[in-house]
SEKOLLUM-894814 format. One record per residue (C-alpha): residue number from 1; residue in one letter; x, y, z. Coordinates in Angstrom, 2 decimals. Layout:
<pts>
<NUM, 'a', <X, Y, Z>> ...
</pts>
This chain:
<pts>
<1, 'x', <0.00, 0.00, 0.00>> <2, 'x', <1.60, 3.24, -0.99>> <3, 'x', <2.13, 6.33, 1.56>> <4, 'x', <0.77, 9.35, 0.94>> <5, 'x', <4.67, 10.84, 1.74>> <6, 'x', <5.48, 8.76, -1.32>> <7, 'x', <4.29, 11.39, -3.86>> <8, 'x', <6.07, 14.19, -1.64>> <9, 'x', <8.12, 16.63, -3.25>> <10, 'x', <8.49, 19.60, -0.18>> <11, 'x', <6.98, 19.81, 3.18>> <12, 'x', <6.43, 22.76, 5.04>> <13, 'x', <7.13, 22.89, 8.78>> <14, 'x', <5.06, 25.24, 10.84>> <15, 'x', <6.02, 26.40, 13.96>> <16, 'x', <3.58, 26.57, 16.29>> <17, 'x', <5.66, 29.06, 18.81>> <18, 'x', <6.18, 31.55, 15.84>> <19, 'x', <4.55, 34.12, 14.16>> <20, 'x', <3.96, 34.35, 9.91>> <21, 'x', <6.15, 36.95, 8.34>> <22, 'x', <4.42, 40.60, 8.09>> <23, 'x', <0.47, 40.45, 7.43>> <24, 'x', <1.00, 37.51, 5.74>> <25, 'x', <-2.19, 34.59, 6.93>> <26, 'x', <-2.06, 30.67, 6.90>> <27, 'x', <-4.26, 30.87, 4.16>> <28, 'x', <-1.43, 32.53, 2.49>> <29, 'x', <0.90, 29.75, 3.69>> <30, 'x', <-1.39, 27.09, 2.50>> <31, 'x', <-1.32, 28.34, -1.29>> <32, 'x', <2.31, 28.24, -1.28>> <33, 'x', <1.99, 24.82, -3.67>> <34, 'x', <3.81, 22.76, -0.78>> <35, 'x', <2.63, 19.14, -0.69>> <36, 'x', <1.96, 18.72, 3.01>> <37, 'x', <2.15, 21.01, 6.23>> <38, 'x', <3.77, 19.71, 9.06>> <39, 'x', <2.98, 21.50, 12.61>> <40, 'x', <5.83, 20.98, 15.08>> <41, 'x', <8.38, 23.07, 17.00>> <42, 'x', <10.96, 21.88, 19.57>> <43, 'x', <11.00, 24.62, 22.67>> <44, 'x', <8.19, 26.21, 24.00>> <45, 'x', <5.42, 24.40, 22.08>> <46, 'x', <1.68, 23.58, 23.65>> <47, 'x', <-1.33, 21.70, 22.53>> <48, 'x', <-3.05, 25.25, 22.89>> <49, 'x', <-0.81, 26.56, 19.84>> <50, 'x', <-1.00, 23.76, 18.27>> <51, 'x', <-4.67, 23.79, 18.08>> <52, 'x', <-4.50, 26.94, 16.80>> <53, 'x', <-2.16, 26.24, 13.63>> <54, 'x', <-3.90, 23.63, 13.13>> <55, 'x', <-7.57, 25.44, 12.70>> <56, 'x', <-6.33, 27.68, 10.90>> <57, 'x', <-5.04, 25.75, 8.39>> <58, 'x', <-7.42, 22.89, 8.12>> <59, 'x', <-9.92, 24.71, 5.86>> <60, 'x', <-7.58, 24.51, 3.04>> <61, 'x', <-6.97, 21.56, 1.15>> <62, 'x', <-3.51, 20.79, 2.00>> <63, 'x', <-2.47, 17.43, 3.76>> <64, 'x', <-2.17, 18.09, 7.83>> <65, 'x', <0.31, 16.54, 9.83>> <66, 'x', <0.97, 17.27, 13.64>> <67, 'x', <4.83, 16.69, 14.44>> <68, 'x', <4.85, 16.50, 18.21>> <69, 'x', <7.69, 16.91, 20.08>> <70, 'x', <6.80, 15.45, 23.26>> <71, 'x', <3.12, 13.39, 23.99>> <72, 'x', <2.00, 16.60, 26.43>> <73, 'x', <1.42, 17.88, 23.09>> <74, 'x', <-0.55, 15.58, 21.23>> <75, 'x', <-3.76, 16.55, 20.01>> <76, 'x', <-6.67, 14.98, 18.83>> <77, 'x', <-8.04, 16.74, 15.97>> <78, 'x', <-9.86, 15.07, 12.77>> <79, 'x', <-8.94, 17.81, 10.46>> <80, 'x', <-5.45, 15.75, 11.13>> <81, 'x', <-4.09, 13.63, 8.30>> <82, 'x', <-2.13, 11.89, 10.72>> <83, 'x', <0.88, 12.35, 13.50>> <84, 'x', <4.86, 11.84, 12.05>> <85, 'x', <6.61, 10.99, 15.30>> <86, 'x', <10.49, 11.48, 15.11>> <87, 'x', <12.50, 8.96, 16.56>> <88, 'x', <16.19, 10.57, 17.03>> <89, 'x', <18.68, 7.56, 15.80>> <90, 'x', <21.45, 9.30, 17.30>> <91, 'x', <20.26, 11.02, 20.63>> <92, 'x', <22.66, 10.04, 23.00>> <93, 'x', <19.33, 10.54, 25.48>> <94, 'x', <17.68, 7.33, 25.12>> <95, 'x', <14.28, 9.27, 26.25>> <96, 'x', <13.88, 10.67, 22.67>> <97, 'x', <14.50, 7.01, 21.15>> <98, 'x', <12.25, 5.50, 23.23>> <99, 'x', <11.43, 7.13, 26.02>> <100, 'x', <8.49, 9.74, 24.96>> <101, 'x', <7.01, 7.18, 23.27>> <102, 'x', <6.43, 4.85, 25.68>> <103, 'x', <5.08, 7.86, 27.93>> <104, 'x', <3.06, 8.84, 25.02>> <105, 'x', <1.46, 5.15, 24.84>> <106, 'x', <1.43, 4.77, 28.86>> <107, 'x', <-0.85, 7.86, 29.26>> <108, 'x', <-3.19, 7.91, 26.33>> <109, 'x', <-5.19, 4.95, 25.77>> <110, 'x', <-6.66, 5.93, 22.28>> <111, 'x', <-3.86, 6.78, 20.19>> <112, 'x', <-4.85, 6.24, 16.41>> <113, 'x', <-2.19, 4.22, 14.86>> <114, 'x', <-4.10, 4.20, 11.54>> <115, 'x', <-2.60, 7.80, 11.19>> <116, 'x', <0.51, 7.61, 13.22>> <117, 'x', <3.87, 6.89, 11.71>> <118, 'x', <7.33, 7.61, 13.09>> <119, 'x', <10.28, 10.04, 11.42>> <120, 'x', <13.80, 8.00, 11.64>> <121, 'x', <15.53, 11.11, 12.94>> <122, 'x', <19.56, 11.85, 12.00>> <123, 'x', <20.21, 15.41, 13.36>> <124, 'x', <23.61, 16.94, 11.87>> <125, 'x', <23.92, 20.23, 13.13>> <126, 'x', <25.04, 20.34, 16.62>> <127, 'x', <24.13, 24.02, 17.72>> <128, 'x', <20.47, 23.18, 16.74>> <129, 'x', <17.87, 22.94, 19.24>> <130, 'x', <17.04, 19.90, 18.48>> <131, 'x', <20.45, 18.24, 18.91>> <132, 'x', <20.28, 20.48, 22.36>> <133, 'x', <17.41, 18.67, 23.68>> <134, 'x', <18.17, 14.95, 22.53>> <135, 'x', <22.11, 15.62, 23.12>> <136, 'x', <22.66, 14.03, 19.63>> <137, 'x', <25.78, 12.99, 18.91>> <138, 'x', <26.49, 15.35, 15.53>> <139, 'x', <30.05, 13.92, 14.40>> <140, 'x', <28.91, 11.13, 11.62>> <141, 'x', <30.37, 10.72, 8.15>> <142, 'x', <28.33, 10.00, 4.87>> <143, 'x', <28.70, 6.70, 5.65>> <144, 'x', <27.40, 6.72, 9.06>> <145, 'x', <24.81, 8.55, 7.83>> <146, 'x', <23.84, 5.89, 5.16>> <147, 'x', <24.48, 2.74, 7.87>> <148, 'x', <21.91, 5.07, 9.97>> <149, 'x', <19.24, 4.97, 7.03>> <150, 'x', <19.72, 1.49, 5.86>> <151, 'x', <19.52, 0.56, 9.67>> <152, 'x', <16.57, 2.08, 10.25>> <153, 'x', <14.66, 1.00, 6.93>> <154, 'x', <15.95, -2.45, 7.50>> <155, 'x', <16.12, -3.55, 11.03>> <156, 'x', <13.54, -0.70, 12.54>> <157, 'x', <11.09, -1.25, 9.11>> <158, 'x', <11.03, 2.70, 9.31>> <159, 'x', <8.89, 4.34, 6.26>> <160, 'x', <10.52, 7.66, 6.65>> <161, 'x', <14.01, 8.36, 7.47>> <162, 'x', <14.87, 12.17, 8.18>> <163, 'x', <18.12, 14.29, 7.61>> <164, 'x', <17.90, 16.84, 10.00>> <165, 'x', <20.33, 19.80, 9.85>> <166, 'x', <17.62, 22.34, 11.13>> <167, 'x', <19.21, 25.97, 11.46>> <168, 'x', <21.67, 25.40, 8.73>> <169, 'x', <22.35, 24.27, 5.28>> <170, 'x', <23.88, 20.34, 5.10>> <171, 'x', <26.36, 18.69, 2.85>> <172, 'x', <25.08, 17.24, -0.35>> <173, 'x', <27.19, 14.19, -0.09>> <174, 'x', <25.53, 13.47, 3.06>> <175, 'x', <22.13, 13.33, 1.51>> <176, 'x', <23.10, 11.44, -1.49>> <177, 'x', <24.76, 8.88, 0.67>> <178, 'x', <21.57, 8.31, 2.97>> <179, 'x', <19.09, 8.61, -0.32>> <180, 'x', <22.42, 5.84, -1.58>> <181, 'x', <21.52, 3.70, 1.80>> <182, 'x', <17.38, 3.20, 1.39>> <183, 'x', <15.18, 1.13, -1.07>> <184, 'x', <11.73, 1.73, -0.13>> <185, 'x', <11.43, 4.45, 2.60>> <186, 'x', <11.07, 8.15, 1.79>> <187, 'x', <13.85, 10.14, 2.60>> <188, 'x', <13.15, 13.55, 3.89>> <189, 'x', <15.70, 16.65, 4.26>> <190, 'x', <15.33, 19.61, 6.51>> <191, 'x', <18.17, 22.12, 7.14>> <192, 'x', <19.11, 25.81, 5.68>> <193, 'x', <16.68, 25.30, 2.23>> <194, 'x', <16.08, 29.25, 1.84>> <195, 'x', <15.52, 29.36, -1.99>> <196, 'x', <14.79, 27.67, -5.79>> <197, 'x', <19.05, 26.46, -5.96>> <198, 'x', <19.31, 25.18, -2.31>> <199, 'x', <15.52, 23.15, -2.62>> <200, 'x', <16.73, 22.03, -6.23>> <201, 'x', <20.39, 20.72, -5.31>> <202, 'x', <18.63, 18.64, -1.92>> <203, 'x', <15.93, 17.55, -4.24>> <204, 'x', <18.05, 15.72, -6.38>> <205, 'x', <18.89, 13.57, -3.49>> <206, 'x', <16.08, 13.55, -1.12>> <207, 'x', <12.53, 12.15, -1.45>> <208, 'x', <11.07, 15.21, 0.01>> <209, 'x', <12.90, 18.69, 0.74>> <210, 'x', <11.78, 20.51, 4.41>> <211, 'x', <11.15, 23.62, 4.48>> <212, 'x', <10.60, 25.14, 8.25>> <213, 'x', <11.82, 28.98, 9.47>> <214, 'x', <12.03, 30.38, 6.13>> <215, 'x', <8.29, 30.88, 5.99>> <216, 'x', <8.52, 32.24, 9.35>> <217, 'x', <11.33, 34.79, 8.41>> <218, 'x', <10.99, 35.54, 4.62>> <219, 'x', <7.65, 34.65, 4.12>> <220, 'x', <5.31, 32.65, 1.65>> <221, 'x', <7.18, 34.32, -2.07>> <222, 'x', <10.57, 32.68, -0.90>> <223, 'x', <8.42, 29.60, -0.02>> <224, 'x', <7.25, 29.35, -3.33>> <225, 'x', <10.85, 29.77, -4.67>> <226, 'x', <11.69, 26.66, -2.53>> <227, 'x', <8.78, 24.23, -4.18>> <228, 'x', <9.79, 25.20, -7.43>> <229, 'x', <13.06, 24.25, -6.95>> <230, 'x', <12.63, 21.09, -4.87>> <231, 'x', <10.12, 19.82, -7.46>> <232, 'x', <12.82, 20.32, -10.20>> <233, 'x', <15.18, 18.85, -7.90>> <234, 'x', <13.01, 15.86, -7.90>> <235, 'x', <12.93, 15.40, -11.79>> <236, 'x', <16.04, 16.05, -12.61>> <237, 'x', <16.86, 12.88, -10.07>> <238, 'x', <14.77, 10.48, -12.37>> <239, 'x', <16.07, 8.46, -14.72>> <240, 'x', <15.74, 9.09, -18.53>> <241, 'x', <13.61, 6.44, -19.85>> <242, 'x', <15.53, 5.63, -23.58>> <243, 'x', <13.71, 3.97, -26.81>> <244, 'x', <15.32, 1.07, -28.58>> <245, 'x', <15.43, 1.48, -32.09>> 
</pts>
């Protein structure tokens, strides 16, 4: 059975704890082209602004996922396409491995696992949040970074295996070595994308380019920019299909 990730060309992170750039309206955001919206943040996130993301963007007709970053933040909302729960491969705190989950699961007794799938984390850049709160260990090499992927399609049966180098712009080679490492699962990179060349070099490599403070700091028109580019990004990646004469 196919994903719906599967067709996905750029995601666009929301962050609950921020505000949209000028007068700008999540209608606004939601017209940006962008093949899903993700709603997540790492510090300083509640269900209450959560909920409120999530209204206002779930009268436009763009897939809804809720990205939670710990389960006090979970929320139960139909207008939901589903939860992506990241799972941090190299957190050197075993709590964001396995920990929150089992918390998650331990005190809520209805979670819909029709519509919940996890995120194989692999954060890169160690002065990100992110890698603050999980205490992920940043120093891996391309091939780490593919044994991670492979690993975590393989042995963990993961669907989605993430690249994280939220804050700031990754290596190539990195990305083209995990995309290198995977058969099946959907490889998805976050990290520094800020316009058309940046989206279309990452979307030569990754399944699906993230897009996350840019629409917080330049706004929907470099947004735009970015799903143009990680769309091209995309077919340049697929092979030429030749006729024999």
């Amino acid at each position: 059975m196919s994903r719906p990730w599967e067709s996905w060309d750029h995601v666009l992170k929301l962050d609950p704890d921020k505000e949209l750039h000028g007068d700008e309206t999540f209608a606004d955001v939601c017209a940006t082209g962008t093949d899903a919206i993700e709603i997540g943040g790492t510090f300083d996130v509640t269900a209450e602004k959560m909920e409120r993301v999530m209204d206002a963007c779930a009268a436009h007709d763009v897939p809804l996922y809720q990205e939670p970053s710990n389960p006090a933040v979970v929320v139960e909302d139909e207008a939901l396409d589903g939860y992506l729960v990241p799972v941090v491969l190299n957190a050197q705190d075993p709590f964001w491995i396995t920990g929150a989950h089992k918390e998650w699961v331990r005190i809520d007794d209805n979670v819909d696992w029709d519509r919940t799938t996890t995120e194989a984390y692999v954060i890169l850049n160690p002065d990100a949040d992110a890698a603050e709160l999980t205490e992920a260990d940043c120093d891996q090499s391309p091939e780490d970074v593919a044994a991670f992927a492979r690993a975590a399609e393989k042995l963990l049966g993961q669907e989605i295996v993430y690249v994280e180098y939220s804050g700031t712009y990754g290596d190539p080679a990195v990305v083209e070595a995990a995309a290198a490492g995977l058969d099946d699962a959907t490889l998805f990179y976050g990290g520094g994308v800020h316009d058309y060349d940046t989206a279309r070099e990452m979307g030569q490599y990754a399944d699906a380019v993230v897009v996350g403070d840019l629409v917080h700091d330049e706004g929907v028109a470099a947004v735009r920019e970015t799903v143009e580019g990680a769309k091209d990004g995309s077919a340049a990646s697929e092979p030429v299909e030749t006729v024999s004469e």
